[in-house]
C-alpha positions in Angstrom: 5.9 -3.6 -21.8 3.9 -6.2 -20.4 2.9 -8.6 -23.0 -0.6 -9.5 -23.6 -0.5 -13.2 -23.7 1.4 -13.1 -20.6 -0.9 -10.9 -18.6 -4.3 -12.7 -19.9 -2.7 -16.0 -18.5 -1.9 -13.6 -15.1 -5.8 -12.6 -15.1 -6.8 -16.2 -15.9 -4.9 -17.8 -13.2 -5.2 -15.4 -10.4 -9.2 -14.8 -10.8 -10.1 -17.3 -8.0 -7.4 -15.6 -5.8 -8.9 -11.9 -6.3 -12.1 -13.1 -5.4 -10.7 -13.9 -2.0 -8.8 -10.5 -1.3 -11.9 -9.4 -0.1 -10.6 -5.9 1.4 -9.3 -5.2 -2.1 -12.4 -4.3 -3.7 -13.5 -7.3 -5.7 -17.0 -8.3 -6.0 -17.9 -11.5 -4.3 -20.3 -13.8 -6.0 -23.7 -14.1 -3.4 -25.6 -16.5 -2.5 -29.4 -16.3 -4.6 -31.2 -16.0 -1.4 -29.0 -13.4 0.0 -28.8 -9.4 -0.6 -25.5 -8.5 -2.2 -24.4 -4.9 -1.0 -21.2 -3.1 -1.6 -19.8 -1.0 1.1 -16.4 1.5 1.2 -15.1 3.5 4.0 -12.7 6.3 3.7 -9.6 6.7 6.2 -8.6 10.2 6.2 -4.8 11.4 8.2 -5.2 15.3 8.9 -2.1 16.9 8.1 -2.1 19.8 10.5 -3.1 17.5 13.9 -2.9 14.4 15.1 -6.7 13.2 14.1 -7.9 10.0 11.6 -11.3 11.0 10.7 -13.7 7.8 8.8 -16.5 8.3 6.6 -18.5 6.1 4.4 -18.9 6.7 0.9 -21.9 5.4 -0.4 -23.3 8.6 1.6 -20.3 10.6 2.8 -22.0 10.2 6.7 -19.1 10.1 9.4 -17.8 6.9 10.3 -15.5 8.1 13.5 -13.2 10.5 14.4 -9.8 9.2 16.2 -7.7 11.2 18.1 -4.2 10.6 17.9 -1.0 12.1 18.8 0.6 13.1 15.8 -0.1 13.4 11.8 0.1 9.8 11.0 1.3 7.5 8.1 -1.4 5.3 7.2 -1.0 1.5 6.4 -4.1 -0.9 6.2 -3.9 -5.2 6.7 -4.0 -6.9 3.5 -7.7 -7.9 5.1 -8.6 -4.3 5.5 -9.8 -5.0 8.8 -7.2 -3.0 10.5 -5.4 0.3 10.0 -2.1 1.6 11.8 -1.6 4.7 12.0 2.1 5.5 12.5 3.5 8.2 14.4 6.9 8.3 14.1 8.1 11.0 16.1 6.1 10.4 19.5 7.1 7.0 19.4 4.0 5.3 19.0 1.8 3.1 16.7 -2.2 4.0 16.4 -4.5 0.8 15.6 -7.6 1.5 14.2 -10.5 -1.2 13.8 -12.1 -0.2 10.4 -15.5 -2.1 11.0 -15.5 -3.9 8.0 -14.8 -7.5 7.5 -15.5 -10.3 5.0 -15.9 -14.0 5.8 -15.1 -16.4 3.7 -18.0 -19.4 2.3 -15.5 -20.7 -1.0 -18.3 -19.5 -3.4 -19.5 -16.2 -1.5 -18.1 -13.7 1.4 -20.7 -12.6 4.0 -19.6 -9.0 4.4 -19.8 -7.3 7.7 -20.2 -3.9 8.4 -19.5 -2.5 12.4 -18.7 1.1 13.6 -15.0 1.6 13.5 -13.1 1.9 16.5 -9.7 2.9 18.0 -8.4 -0.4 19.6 -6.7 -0.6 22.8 -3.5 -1.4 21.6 -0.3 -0.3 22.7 2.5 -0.4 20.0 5.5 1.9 21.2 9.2 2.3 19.8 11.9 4.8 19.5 10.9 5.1 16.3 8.8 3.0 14.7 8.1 3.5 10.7 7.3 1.1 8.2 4.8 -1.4 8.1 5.1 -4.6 6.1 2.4 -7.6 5.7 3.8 -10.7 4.1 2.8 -14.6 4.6 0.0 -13.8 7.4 2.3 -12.0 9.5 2.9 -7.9 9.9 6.1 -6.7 10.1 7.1 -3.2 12.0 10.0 -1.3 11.2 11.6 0.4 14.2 14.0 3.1 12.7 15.6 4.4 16.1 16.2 0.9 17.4 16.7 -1.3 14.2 14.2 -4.2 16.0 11.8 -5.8 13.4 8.6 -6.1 15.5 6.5 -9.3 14.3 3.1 -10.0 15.1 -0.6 -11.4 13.7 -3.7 -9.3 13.2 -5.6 -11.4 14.9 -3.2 -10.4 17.9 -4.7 -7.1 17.6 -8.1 -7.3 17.3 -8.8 -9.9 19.9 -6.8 -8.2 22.6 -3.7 -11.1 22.9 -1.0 -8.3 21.1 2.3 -10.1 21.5 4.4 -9.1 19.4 7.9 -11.2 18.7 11.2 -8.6 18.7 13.7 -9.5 16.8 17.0 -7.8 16.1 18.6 -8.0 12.6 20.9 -5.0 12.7 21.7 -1.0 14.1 19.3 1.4 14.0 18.4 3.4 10.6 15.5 4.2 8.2 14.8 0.4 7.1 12.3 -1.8 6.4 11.5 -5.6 6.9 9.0 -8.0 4.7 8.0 -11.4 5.6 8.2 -14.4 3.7 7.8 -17.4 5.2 9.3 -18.3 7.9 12.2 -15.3 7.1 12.3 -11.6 6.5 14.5 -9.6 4.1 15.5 -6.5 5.9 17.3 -3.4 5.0 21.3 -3.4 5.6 22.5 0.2 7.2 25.9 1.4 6.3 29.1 1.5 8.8 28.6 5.1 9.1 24.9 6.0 10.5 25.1 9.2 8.2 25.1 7.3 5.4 22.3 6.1 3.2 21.2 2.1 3.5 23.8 0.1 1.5 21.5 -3.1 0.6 18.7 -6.3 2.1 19.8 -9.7 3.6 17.9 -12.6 4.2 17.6 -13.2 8.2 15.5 -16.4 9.6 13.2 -16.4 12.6 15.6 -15.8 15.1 17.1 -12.9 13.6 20.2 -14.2 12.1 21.2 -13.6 8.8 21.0 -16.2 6.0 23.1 -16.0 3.1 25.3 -12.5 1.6 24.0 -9.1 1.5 22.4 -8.0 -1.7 23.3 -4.6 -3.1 20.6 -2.0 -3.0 22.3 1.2 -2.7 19.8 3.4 -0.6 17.4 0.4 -0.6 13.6 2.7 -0.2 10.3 1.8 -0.8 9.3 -1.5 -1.2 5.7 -3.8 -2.6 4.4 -7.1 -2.7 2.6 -8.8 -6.2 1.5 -12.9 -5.9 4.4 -13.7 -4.0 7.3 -11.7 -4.7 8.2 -8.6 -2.8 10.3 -5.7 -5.0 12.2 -3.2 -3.4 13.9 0.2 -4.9 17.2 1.2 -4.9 19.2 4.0 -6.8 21.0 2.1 -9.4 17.8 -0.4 -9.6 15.5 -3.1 -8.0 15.7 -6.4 -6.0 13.1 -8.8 -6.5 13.2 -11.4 -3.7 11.6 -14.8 -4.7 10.3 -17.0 -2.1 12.2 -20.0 -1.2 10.6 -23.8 -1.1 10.3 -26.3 1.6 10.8 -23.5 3.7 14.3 -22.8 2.0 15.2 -19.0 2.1 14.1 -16.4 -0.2 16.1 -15.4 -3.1 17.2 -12.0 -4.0 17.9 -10.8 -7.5 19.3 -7.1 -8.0 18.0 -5.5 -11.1 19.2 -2.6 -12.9 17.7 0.1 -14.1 20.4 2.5 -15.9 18.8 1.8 -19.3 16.0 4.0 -18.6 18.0 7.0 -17.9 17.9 9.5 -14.8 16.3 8.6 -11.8 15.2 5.7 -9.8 12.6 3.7 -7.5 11.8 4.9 -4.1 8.3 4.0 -4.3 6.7 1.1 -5.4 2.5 -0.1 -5.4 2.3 -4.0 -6.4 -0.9 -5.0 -8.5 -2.8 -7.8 -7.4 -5.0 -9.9 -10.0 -1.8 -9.4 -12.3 2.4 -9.8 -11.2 3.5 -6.4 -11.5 5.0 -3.8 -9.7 4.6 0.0 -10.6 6.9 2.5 -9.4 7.9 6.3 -9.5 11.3 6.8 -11.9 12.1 10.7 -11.3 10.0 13.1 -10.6 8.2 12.9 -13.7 8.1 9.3 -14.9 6.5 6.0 -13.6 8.1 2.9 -14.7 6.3 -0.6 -14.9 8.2 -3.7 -14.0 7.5 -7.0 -14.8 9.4 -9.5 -12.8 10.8 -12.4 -14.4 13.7 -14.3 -15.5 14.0 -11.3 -17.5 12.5 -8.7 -15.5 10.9 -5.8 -18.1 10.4 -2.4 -17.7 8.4 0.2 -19.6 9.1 3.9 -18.4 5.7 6.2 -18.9 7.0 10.0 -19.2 4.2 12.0 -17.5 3.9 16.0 -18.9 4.5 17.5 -15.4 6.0 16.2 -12.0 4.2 13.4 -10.1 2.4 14.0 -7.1 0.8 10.7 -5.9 -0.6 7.2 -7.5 -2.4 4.1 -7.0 -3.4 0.9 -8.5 -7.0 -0.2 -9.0 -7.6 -3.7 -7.6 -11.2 -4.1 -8.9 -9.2 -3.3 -12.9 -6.2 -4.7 -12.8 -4.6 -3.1 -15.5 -5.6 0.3 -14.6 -3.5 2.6 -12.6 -4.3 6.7 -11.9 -1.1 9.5 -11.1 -1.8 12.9 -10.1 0.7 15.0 -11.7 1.0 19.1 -10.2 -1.0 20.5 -12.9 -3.8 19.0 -11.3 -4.4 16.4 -13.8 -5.0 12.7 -13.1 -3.9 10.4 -15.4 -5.4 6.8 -16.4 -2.1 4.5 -17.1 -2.9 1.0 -18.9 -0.5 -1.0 -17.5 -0.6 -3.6 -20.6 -0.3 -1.3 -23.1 2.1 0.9 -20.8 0.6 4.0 -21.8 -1.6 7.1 -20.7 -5.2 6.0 -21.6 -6.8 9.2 -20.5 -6.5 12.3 -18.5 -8.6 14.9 -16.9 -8.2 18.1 -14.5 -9.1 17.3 -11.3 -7.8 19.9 -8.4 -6.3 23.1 -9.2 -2.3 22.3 -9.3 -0.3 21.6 -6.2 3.5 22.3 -7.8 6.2 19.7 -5.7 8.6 23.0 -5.2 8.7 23.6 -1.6 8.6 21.0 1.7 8.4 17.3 0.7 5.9 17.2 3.4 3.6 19.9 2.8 0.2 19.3 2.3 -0.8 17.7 -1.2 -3.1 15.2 -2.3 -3.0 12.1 -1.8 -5.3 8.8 -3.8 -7.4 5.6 -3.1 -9.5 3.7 -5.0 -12.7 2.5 -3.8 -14.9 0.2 -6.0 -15.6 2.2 -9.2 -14.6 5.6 -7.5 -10.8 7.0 -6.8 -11.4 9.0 -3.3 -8.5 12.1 -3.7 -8.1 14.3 -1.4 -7.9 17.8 -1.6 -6.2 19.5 1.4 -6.6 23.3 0.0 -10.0 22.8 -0.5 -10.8 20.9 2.7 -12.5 18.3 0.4 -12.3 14.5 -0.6 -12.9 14.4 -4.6 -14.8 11.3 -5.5 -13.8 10.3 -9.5 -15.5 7.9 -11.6 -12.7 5.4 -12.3 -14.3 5.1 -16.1 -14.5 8.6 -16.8 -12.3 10.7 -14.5 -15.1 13.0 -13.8 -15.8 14.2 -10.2 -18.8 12.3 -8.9 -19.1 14.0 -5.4 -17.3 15.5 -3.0 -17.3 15.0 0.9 -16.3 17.7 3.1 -13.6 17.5 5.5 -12.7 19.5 8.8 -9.0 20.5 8.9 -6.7 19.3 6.4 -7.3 16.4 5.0 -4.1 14.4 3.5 -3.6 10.7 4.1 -6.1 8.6 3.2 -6.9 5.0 3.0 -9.8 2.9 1.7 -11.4 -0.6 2.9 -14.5 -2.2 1.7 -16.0 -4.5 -1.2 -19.0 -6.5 -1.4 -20.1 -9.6 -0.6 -23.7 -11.1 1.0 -25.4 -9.6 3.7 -27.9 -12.4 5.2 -30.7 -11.4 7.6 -30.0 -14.3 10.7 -33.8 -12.4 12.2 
């Protein structure tokens, strides 16, 4: 369990930092002569076709509609000013400008609010997959090639997309993270068949720095402060940035005391340094990295379906579990706060991939969606009940939410 003193001193130290993660929905301090408006927009993946439909949720008006190849994964920039939308399977890498931006004044952000557009961007792979952001640089994942593509937002957005390749290793489901001037990558096994065997260290020319970490079937991965944390099936790895531009460390973690199961995913918290993850189907665990990393499993009544961390409360977390109940988690306490029947329940028998809900949190609202009922549920993050609904075409499944507020000055 995470202590109390220890996560008050997080919250005290790291207050000036979440001010500045303006695309995680903090409220920015404005200026007295300046109006001080709060603005969210909803990223929504169809699951049937390959279409990202946007919408604003202050009023639920459209916001764009993207046409794409392929049902995408959906990642966002730590600034929120960007959204990739991965297709896997057709090769290819959808970047999506999401029109809202925050700039920077130390005591105030001037927040920024455009249409949302579909850049002219071409990102193509064999295969590419996951998408990492670490020290100011993004990190793509190219699972049928095993390059690590590495590149800036701003490479993006203004049009100058030149990407560095670099090649750390055969092809296979992987991932890379940046820190610093290195990346921790996945390791493959000898045989291709065989699930990932553990992370190295590589520098900026690709070459590997130091011995392979064990991470048996090394999946899912998160970043809290400046640590990344990755999930494995006999535990974690916490990799520690290095200083004086020395190489990360890696730390392998086990987990065996908590009983079956183990981490594949993982969701990092942000104005506290903690990682939450899933622990069999019907568990989350919360880890507290360390010297003596801590854990505290949280046994949920049915199976887990999705969940996601609240950036604006940092101790609050929600899970979905398939009886259609959402669940408040304390993350200090390391307990279920409250719960509440939201959707009618979506059991996890069948297709891992089938069409269930999926969660975001927007300002003082979690945005689920609801792909029976061809709705987005919007929940009032202090009492679980439904404020509103906005209607979707299709199936709606991914989603992904950017915004905050900040001042809004009128330059007439």
């Amino acid at each position: 369990m995470i202590s109390l003193s220890r996560s008050t001193r997080a919250l005290g130290l790291c207050a000036a930092v979440g001010a500045l993660a303006f695309g995680t929905g903090h409220s920015i301090p404005a200026m007295a002569d300046d109006a001080h408006e709060a603005h969210y927009r909803l990223f929504v993946g169809d699951h049937a076709d390959g279409v990202v439909r946007a919408f604003d949720i202050h009023d639920g008006a459209a916001a764009g509609t993207f046409e794409i190849d392929q049902t995408p994964a959906l990642t966002r920039s730590e600034s929120g000013r960007t959204l990739f939308a991965v297709q896997g399977d057709t090769g290819k890498v959808a970047v999506i400008s999401t029109g809202i931006s925050f700039e920077d004044h130390g005591d105030h952000a001037d927040l920024k609010v455009e249409d949302a557009a579909l850049l002219d961007v071409a990102i193509e792979g064999v295969k590419p997959a996951h998408v990492v952001e670490g020290s100011g640089r993004i990190a793509l994942f190219d699972d049928g090639s095993g390059d690590v593509s590495l590149f800036a937002e701003s490479g993006v957005l203004d049009g100058n997309f030149e990407p560095r390749i670099l090649k750390p290793g055969a092809a296979h489901h992987g991932l890379a993270a940046p820190m610093g001037d290195h990346l921790v990558v996945s390791v493959p096994h000898e045989n291709a068949d065989e699930p990932r065997v553990g992370l190295k260290v590589v520098d900026a020319d690709g070459d590997q720095v130091g011995e392979v970490v064990s991470c048996p079937g090394v999946h899912g991965q998160a970043q809290s402060a400046r640590l990344f944390a990755f999930g494995c099936r006999d535990g974690i790895v916490i990799a520690s940035p290095g200083t004086g531009g020395e190489a990360p460390t890696l730390r392998h973690v086990p987990t065996a005391d908590l009983g079956e199961g183990n981490v594949s995913t993982l969701k990092g918290g942000t104005a506290m340094t903690y990682f939450l993850g899933n622990y069999g189907p019907s568990s989350v665990v919360v880890i507290e990295p360390g010297d003596e990393t801590g854990f505290t499993k949280i046994d949920l009544p049915t199976r887990r379906v999705d969940f996601a961390l609240d950036p604006a409360l940092p101790r609050n977390a929600y899970v979905l579990t398939e009886d259609g109940q959402l669940h408040l988690i304390d993350i200090v306490a390391g307990t279920i706060a409250q719960s509440a029947a939201v959707t009618e329940p979506y059991s996890m028998d069948g297709h891992w991939r089938d069409p269930r809900p999926r969660l975001a949190v927007a300002g003082d609202r979690i945005a689920l969606t609801d792909p029976r009922e061809g709705v987005v549920r919007l929940i009032s993050t202090e009492t679980l009940e439904e404020t509103g609904t906005i209607e979707i075409e299709g199936t709606p499944y991914t989603i992904v939410t950017v915004g905050g507020s900040g001042a809004v000055h009128d330059h007439e």
